[in-house]
C-alpha positions as protocol buffer text, in pm:
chain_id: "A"
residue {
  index: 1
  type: UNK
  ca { x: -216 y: 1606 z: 661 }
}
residue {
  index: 2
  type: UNK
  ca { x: -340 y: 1306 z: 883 }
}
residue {
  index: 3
  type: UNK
  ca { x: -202 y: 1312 z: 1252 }
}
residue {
  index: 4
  type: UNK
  ca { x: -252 y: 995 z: 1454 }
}
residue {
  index: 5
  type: UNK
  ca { x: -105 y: 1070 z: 1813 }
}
residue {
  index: 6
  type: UNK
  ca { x: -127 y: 772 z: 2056 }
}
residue {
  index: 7
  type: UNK
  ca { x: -396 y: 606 z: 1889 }
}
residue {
  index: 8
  type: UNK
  ca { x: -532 y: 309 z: 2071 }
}
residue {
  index: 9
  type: UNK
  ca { x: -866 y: 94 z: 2041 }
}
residue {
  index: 10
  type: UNK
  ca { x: -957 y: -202 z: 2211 }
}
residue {
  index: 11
  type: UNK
  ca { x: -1242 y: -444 z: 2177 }
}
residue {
  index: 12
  type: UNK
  ca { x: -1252 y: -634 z: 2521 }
}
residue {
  index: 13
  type: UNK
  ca { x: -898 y: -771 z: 2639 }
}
residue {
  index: 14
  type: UNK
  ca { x: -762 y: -711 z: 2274 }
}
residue {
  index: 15
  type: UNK
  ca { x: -614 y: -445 z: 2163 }
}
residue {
  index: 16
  type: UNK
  ca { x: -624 y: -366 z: 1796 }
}
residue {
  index: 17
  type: UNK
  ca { x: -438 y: -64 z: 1759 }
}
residue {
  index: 18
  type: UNK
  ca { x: -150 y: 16 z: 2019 }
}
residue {
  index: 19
  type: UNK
  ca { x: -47 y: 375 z: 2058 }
}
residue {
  index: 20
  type: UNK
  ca { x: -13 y: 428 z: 1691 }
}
residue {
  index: 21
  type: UNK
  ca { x: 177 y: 750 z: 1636 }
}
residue {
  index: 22
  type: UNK
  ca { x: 268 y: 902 z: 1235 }
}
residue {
  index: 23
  type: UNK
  ca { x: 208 y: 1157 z: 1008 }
}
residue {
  index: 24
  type: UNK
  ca { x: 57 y: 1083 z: 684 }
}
residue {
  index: 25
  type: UNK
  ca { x: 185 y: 1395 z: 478 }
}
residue {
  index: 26
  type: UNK
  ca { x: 54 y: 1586 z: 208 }
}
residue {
  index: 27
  type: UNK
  ca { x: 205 y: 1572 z: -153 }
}
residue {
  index: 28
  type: UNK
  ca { x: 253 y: 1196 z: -166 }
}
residue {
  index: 29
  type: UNK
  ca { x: 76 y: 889 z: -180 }
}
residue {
  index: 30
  type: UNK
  ca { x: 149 y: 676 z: 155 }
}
residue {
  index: 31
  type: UNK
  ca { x: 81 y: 337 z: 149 }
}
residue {
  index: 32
  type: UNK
  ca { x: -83 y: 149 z: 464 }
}
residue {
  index: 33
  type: UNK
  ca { x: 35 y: -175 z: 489 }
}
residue {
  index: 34
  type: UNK
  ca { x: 38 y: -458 z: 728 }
}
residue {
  index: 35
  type: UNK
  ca { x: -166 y: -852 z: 804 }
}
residue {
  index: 36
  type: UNK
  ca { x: -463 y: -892 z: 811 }
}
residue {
  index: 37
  type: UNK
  ca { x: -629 y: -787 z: 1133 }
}
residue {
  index: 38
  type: UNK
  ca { x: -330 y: -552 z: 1201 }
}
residue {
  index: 39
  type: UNK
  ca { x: -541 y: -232 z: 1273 }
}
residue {
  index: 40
  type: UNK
  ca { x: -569 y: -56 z: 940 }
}
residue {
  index: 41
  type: UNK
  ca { x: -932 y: -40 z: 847 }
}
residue {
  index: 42
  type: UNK
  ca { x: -1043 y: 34 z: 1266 }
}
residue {
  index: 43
  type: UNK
  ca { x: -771 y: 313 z: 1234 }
}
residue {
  index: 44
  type: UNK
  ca { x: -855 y: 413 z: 895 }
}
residue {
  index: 45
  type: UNK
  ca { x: -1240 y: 431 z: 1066 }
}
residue {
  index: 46
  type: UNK
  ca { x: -1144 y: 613 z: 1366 }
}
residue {
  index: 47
  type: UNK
  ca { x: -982 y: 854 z: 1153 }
}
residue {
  index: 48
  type: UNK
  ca { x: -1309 y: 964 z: 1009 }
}
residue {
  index: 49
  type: UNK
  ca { x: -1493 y: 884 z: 1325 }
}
residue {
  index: 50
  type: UNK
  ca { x: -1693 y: 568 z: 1208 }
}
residue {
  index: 51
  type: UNK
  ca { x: -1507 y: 457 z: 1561 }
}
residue {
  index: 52
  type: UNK
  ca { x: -1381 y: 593 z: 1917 }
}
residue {
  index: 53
  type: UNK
  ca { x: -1031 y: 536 z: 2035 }
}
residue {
  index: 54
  type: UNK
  ca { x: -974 y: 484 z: 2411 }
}
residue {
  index: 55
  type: UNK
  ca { x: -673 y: 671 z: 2390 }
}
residue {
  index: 56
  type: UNK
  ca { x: -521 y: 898 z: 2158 }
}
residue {
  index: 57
  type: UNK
  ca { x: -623 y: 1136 z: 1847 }
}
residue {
  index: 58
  type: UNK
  ca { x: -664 y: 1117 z: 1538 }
}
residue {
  index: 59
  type: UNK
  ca { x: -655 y: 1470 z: 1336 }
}
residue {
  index: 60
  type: UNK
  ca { x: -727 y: 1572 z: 939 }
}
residue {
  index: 61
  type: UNK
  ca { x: -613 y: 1867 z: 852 }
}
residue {
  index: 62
  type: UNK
  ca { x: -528 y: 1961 z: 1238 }
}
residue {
  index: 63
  type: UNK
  ca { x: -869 y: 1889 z: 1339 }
}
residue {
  index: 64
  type: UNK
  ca { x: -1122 y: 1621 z: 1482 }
}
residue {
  index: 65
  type: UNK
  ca { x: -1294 y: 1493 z: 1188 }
}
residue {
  index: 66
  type: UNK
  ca { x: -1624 y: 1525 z: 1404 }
}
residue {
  index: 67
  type: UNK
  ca { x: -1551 y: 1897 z: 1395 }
}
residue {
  index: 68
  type: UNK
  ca { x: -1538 y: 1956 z: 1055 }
}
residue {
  index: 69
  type: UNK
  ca { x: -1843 y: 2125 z: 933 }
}
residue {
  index: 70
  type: UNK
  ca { x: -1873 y: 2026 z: 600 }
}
residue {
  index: 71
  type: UNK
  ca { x: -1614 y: 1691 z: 641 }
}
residue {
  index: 72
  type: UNK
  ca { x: -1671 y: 1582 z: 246 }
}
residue {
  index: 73
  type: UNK
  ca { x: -1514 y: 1882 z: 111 }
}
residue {
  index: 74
  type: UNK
  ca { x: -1204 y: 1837 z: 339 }
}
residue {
  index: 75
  type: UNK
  ca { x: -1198 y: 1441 z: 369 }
}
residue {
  index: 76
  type: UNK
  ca { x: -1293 y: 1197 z: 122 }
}
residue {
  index: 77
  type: UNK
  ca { x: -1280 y: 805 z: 200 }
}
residue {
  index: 78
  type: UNK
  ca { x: -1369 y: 504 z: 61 }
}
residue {
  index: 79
  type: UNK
  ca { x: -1356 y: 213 z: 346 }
}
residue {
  index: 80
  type: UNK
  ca { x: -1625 y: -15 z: 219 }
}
residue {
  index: 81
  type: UNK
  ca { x: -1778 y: 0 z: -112 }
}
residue {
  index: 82
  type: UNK
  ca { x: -2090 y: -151 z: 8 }
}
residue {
  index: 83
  type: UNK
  ca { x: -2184 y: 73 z: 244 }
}
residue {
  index: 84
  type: UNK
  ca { x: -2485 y: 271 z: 14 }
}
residue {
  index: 85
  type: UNK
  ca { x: -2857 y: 179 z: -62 }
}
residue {
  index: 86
  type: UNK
  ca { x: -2842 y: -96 z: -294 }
}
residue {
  index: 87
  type: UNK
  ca { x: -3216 y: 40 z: -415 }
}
residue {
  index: 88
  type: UNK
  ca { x: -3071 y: 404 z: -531 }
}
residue {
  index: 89
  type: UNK
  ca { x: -2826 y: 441 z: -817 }
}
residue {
  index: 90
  type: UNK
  ca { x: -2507 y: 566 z: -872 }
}
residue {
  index: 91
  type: UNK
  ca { x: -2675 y: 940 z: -952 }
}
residue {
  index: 92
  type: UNK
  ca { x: -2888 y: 996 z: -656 }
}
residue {
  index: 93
  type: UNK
  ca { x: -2644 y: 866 z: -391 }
}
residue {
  index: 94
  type: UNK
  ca { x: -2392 y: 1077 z: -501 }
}
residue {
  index: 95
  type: UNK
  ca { x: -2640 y: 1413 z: -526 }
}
residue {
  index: 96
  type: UNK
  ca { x: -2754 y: 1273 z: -159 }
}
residue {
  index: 97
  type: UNK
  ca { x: -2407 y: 1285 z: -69 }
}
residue {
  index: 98
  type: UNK
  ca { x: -2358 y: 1651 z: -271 }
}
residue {
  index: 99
  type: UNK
  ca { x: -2646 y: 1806 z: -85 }
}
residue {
  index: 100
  type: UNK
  ca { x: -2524 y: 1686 z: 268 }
}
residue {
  index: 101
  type: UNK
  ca { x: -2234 y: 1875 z: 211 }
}
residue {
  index: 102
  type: UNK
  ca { x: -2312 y: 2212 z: 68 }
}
residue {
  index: 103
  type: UNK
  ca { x: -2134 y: 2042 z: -286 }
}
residue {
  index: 104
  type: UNK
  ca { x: -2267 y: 2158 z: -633 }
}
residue {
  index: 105
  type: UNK
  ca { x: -2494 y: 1898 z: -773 }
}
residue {
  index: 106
  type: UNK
  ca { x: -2289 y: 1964 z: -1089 }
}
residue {
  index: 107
  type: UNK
  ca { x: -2017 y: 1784 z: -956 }
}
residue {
  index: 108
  type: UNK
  ca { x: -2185 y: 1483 z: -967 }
}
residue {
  index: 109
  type: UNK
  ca { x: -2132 y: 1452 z: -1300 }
}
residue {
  index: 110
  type: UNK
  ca { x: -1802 y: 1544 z: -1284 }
}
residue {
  index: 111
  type: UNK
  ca { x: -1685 y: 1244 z: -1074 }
}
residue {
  index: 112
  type: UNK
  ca { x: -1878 y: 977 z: -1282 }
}
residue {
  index: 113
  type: UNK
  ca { x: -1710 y: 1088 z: -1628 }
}
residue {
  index: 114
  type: UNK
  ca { x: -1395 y: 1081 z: -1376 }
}
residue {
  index: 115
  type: UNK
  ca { x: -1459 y: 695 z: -1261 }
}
residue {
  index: 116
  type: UNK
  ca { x: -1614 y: 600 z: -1583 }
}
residue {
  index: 117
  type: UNK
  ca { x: -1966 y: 521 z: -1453 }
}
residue {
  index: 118
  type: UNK
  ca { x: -2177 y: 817 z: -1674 }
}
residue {
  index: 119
  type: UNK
  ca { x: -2354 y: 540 z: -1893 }
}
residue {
  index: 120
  type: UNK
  ca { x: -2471 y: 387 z: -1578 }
}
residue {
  index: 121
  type: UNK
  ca { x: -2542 y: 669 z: -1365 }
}
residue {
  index: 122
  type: UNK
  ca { x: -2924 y: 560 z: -1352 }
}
residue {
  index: 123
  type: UNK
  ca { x: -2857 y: 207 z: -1277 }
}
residue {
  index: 124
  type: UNK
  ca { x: -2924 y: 64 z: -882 }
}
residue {
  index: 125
  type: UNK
  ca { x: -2541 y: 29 z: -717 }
}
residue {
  index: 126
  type: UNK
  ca { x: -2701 y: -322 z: -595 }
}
residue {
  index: 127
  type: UNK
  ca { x: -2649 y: -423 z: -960 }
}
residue {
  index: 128
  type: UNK
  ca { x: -2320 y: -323 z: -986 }
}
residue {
  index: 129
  type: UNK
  ca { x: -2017 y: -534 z: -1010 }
}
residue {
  index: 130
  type: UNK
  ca { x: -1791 y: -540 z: -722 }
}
residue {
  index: 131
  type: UNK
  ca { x: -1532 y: -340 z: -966 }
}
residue {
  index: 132
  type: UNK
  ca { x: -1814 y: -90 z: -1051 }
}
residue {
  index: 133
  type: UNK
  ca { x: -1901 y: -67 z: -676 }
}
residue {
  index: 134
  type: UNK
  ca { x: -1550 y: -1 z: -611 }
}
residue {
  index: 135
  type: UNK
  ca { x: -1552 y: 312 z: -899 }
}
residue {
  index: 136
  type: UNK
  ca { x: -1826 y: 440 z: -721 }
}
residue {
  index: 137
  type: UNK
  ca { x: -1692 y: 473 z: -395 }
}
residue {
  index: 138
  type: UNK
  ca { x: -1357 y: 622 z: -539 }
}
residue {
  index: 139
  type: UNK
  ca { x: -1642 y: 880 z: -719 }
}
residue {
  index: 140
  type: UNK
  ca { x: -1781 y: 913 z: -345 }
}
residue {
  index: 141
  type: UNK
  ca { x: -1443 y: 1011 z: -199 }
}
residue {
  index: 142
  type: UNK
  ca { x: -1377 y: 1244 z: -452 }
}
residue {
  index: 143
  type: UNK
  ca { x: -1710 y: 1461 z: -516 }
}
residue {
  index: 144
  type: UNK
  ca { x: -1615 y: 1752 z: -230 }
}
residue {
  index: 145
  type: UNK
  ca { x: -1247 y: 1771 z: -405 }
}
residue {
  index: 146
  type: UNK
  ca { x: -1114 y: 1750 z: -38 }
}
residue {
  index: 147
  type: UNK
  ca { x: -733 y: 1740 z: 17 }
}
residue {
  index: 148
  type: UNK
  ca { x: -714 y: 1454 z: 227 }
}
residue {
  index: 149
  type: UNK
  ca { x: -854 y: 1129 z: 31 }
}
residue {
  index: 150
  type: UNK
  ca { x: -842 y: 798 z: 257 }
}
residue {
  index: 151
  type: UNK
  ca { x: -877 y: 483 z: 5 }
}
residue {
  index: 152
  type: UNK
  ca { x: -910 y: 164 z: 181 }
}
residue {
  index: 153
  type: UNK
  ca { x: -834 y: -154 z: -45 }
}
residue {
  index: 154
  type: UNK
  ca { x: -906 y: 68 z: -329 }
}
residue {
  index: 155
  type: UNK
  ca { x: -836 y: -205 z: -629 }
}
residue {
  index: 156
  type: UNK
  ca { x: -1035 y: -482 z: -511 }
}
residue {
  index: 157
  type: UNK
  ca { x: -1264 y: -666 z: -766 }
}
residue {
  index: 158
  type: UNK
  ca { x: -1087 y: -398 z: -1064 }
}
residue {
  index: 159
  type: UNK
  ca { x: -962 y: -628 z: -1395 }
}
residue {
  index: 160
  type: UNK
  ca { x: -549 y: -489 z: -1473 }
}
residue {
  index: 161
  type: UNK
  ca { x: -702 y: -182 z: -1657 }
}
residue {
  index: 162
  type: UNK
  ca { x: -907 y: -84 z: -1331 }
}
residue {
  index: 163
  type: UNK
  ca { x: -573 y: -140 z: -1142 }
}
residue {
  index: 164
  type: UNK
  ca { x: -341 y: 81 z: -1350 }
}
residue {
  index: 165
  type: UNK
  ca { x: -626 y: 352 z: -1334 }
}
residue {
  index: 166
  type: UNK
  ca { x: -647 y: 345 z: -1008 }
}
residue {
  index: 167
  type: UNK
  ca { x: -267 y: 400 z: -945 }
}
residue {
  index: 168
  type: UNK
  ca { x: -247 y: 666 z: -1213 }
}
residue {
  index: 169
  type: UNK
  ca { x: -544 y: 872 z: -1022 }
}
residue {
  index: 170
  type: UNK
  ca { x: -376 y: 822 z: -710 }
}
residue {
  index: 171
  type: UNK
  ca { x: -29 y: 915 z: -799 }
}
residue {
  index: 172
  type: UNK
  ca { x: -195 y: 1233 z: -963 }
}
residue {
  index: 173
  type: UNK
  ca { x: -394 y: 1333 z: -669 }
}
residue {
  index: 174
  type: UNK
  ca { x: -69 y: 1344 z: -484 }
}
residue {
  index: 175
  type: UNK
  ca { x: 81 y: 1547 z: -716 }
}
residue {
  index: 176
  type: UNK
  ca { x: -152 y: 1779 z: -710 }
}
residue {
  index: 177
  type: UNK
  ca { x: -29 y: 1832 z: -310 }
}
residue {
  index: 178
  type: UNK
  ca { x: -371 y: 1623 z: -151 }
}
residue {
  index: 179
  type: UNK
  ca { x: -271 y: 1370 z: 95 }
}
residue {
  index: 180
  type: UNK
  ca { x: -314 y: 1008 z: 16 }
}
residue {
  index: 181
  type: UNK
  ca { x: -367 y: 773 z: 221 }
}
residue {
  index: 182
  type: UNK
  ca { x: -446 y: 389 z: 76 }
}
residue {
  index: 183
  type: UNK
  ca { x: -462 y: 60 z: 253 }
}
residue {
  index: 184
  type: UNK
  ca { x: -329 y: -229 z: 0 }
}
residue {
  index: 185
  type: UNK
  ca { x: -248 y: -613 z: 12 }
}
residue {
  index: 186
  type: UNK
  ca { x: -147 y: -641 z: -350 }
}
residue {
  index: 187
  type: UNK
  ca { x: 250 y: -489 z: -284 }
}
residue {
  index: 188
  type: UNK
  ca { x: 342 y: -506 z: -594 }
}
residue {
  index: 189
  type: UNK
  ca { x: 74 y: -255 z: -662 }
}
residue {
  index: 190
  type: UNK
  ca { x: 208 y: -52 z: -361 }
}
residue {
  index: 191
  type: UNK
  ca { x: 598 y: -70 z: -487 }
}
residue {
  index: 192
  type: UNK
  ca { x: 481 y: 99 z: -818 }
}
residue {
  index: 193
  type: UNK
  ca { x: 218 y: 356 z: -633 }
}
residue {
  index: 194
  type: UNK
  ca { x: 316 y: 466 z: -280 }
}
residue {
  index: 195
  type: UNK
  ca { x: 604 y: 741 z: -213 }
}
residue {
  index: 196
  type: UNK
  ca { x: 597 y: 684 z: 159 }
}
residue {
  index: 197
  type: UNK
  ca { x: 520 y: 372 z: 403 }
}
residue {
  index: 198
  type: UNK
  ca { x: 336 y: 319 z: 705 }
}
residue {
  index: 199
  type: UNK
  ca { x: 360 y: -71 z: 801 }
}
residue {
  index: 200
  type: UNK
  ca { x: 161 y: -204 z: 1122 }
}
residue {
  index: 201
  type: UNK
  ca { x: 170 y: -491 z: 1326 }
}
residue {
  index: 202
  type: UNK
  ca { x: -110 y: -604 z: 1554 }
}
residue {
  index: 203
  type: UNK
  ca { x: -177 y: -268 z: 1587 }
}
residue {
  index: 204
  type: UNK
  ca { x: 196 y: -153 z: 1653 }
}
residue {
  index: 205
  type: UNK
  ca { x: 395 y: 87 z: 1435 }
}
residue {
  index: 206
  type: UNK
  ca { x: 673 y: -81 z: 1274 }
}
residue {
  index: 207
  type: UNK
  ca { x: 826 y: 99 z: 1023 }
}
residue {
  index: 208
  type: UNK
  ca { x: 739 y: 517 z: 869 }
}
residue {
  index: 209
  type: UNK
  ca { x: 960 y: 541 z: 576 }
}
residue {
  index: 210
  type: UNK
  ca { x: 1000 y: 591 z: 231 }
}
residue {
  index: 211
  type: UNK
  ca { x: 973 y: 297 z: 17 }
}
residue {
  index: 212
  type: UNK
  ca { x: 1360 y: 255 z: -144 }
}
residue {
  index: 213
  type: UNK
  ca { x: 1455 y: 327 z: 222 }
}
residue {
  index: 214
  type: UNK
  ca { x: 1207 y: 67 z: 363 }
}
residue {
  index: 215
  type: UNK
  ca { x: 1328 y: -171 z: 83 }
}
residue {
  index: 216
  type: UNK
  ca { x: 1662 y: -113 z: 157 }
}
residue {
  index: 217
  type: UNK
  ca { x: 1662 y: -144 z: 546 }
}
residue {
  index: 218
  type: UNK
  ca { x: 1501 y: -462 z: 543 }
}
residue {
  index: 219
  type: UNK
  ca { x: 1584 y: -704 z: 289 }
}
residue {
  index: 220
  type: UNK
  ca { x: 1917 y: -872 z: 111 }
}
residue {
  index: 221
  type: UNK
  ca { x: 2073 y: -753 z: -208 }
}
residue {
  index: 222
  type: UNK
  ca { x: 2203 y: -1098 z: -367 }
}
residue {
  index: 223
  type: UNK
  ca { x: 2435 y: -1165 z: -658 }
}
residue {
  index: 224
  type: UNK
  ca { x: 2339 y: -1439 z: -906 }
}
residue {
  index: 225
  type: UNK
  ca { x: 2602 y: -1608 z: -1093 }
}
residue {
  index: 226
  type: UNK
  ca { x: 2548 y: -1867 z: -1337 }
}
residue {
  index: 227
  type: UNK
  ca { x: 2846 y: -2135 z: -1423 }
}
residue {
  index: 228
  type: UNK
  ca { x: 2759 y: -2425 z: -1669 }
}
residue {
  index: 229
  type: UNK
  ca { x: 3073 y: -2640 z: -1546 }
}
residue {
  index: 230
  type: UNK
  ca { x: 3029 y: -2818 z: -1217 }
}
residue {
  index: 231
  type: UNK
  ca { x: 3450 y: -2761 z: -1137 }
}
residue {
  index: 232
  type: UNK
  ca { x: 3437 y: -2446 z: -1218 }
}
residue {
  index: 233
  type: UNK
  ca { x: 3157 y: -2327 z: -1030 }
}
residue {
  index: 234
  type: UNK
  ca { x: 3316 y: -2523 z: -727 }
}
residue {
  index: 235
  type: UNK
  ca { x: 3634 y: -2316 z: -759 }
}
residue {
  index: 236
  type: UNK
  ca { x: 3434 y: -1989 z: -785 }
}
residue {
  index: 237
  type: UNK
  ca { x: 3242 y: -2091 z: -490 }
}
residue {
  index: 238
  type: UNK
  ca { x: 3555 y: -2149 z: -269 }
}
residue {
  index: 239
  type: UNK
  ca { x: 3731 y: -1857 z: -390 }
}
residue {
  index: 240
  type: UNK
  ca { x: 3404 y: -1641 z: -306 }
}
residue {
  index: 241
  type: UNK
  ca { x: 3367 y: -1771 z: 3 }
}
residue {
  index: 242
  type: UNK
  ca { x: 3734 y: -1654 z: 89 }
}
residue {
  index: 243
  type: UNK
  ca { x: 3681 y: -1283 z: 17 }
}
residue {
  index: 244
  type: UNK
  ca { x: 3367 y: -1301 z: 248 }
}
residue {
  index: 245
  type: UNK
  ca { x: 3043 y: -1377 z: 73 }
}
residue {
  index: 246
  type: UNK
  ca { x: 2809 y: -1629 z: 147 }
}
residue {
  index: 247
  type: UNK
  ca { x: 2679 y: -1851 z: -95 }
}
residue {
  index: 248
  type: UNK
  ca { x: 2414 y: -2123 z: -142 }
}
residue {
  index: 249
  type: UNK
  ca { x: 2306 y: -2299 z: -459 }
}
residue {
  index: 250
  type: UNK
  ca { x: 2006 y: -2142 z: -629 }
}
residue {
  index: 251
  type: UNK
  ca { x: 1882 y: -2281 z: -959 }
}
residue {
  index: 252
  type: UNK
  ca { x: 2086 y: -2565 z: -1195 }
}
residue {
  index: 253
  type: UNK
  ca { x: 2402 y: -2394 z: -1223 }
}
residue {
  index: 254
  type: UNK
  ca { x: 2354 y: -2128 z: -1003 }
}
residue {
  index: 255
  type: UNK
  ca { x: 2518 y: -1944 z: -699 }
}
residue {
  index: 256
  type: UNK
  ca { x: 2369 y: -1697 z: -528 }
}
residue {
  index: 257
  type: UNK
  ca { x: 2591 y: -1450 z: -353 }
}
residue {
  index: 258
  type: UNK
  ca { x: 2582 y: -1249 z: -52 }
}
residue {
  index: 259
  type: UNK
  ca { x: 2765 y: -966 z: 134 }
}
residue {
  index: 260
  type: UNK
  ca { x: 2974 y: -903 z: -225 }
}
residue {
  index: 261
  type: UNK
  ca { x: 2884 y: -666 z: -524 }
}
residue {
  index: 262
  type: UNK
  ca { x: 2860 y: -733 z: -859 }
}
residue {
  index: 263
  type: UNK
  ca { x: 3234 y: -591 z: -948 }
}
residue {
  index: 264
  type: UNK
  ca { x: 3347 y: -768 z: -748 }
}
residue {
  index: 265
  type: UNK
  ca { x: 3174 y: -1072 z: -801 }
}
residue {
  index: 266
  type: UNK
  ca { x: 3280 y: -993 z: -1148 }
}
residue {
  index: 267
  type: UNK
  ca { x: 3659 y: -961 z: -1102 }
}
residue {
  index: 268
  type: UNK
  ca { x: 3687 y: -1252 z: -959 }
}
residue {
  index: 269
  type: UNK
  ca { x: 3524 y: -1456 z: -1226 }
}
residue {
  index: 270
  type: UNK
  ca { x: 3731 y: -1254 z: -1439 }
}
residue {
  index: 271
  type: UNK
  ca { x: 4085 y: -1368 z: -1212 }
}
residue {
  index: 272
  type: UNK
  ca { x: 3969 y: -1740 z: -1210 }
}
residue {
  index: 273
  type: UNK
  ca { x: 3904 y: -1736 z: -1622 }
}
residue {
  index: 274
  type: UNK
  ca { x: 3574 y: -1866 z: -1521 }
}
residue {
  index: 275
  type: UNK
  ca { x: 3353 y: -1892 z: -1837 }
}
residue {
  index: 276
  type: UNK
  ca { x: 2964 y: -1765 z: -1722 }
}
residue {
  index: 277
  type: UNK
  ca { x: 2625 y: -1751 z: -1848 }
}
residue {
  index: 278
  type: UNK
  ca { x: 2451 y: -1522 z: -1643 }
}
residue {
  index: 279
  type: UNK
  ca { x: 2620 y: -1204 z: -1341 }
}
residue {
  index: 280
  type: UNK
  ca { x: 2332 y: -1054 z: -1201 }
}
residue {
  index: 281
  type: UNK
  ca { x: 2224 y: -789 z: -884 }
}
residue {
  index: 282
  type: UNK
  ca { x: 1910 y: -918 z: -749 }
}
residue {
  index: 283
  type: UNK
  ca { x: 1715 y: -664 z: -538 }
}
residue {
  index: 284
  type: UNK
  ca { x: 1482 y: -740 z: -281 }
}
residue {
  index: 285
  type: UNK
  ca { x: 1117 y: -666 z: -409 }
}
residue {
  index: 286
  type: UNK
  ca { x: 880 y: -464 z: -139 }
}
residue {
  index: 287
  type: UNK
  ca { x: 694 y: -815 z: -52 }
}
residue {
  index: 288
  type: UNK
  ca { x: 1016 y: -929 z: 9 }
}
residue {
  index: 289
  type: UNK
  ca { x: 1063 y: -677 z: 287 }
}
residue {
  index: 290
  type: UNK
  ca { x: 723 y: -653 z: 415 }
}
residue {
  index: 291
  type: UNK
  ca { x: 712 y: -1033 z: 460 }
}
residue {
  index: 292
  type: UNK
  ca { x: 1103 y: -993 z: 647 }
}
residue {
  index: 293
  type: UNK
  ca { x: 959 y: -715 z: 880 }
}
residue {
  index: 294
  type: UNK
  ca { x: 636 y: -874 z: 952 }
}
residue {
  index: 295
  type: UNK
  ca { x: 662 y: -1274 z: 964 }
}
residue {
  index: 296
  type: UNK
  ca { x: 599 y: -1263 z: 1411 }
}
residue {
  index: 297
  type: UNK
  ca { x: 302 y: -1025 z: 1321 }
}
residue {
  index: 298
  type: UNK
  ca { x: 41 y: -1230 z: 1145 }
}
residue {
  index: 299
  type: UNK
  ca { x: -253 y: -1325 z: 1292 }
}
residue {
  index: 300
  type: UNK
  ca { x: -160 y: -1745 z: 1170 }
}
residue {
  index: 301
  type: UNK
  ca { x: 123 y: -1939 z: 1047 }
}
residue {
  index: 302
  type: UNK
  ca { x: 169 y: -2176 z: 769 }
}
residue {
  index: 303
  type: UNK
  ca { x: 335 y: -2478 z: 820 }
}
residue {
  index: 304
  type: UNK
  ca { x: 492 y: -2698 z: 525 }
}
């Protein structure tokens, strides 16, 4: 398990992560989300002490990671794929790593069948793609099979292959009872991979939930109901607007439908002797809700 208790770093006058308080549980894969410059890589860092909080802890497995005496057999992270010799290859940083750590060198070969580098264990990591790079820090984070794996933008720079790999191994290292912990913008990645969310906010926590509940609690179920006849659809409109819903035109044809379920959306087409093409439930996607619970969060603004 991950612990963050009152975690809070500043850099001058700002403050990039505000009291942050969660538990990142084992068993599950829990997705970190939140804008850019909301606080997840410097709290993702001061996890595994790359960086000091003012205030606050930060705990793996109920300890400091500073304390841990052999911290790649308990923790494994990748927070920047870069961050290796771009001279050495892919085999002798990981048996660097291995020997730091009291790991088997055997392992090493292990974690490159694993992440699909053996035929280039030889080659410099300054010639590898940003995909490959990526592969090799995932190796990295897995080579003291610790419980607690950190993964921080772990799909950058993969092709869709790399992508659905990447969510398989993840969902399987949960299941295995490690904690996960992964930083993602792609959330249509995260809907399909993450159990659990954590979603920040310059630095603030604003929501610790499970995704269907997170989903649920903040976004708009609609009904779509498609009517070829412009009278018809007028009537249907009226009538729907008279049991309660709210309704605006969507596509030719269309009215979308709030505050009323499909049945009864559905009777009332029926009543009317309305002749449709289309009676659909629309649920909100996760972007959908992220973008709802963080639009005053973002570090800019768009304007049109």
């Amino acid at each position: 398990m991950i612990t963050l208790r009152g975690l809070t770093k500043r850099y001058g006058e700002k403050t990039v992560v505000d009291a942050l308080t969660c538990d990142v549980a084992p068993g599950q894969v829990t997705g970190f989300l939140g804008p850019n410059g909301a606080g997840k890589s410097t709290t993702m860092r001061m996890t595994v002490g790359l960086d000091h909080p003012q205030a606050g802890e930060a705990l793996v497995g109920g300890k400091r990671y500073a304390g841990l005496r052999h911290p790649l057999r308990e923790v494994g992270a990748l927070l920047d794929a870069k961050a290796l010799h771009p001279g050495r290859s892919a085999g002798k940083h990981l048996r660097a790593m291995a020997r730091s750590n009291g790991i088997p060198v055997s392992r090493v070969e292990e974690v490159l069948a694993t992440v699909g580098l053996s035929d280039v264990a030889g080659k410099r990591a300054g010639q590898f793609s940003l995909g490959m790079g990526q592969r090799l820090g995932i190796a990295g984070a897995l080579l003291g099979d610790p419980g607690i794996l950190m993964f921080d933008e772990p799909v950058n720079g993969l092709d869709p292959d790399g992508v659905r790999w990447v969510r398989q191994l993840m969902r399987s290292l949960a299941a295995e009872g490690r904690t996960v912990f992964v930083s993602s913008h792609l959330m249509s990645e995260m809907q399909l991979t993450a159990d659990h969310l954590v979603v920040i906010g310059k630095g603030r926590l604003l929501a610790d939930a499970p995704v269907a509940e997170f989903i649920a609690g903040h976004s708009r179920t609609t009904v779509s109901v498609r009517v070829p006849a412009d009278a018809e659809r007028a009537a249907l409109d009226r009538r729907l607007r008279a049991e309660g819903g709210v309704t605006h035109a969507g596509e030719p044809g269309e009215l979308v439908v709030e505050n009323l379920a499909v049945p009864r959306v559905g009777d009332l087409v029926h009543e009317l002797g309305i002749r449709v093409h289309g009676l659909t439930e629309r649920t909100a996607s996760l972007e959908q809700a992220y973008m709802e619970l963080t639009a005053s969060s973002v570090e800019y603004g768009v304007s049109a």
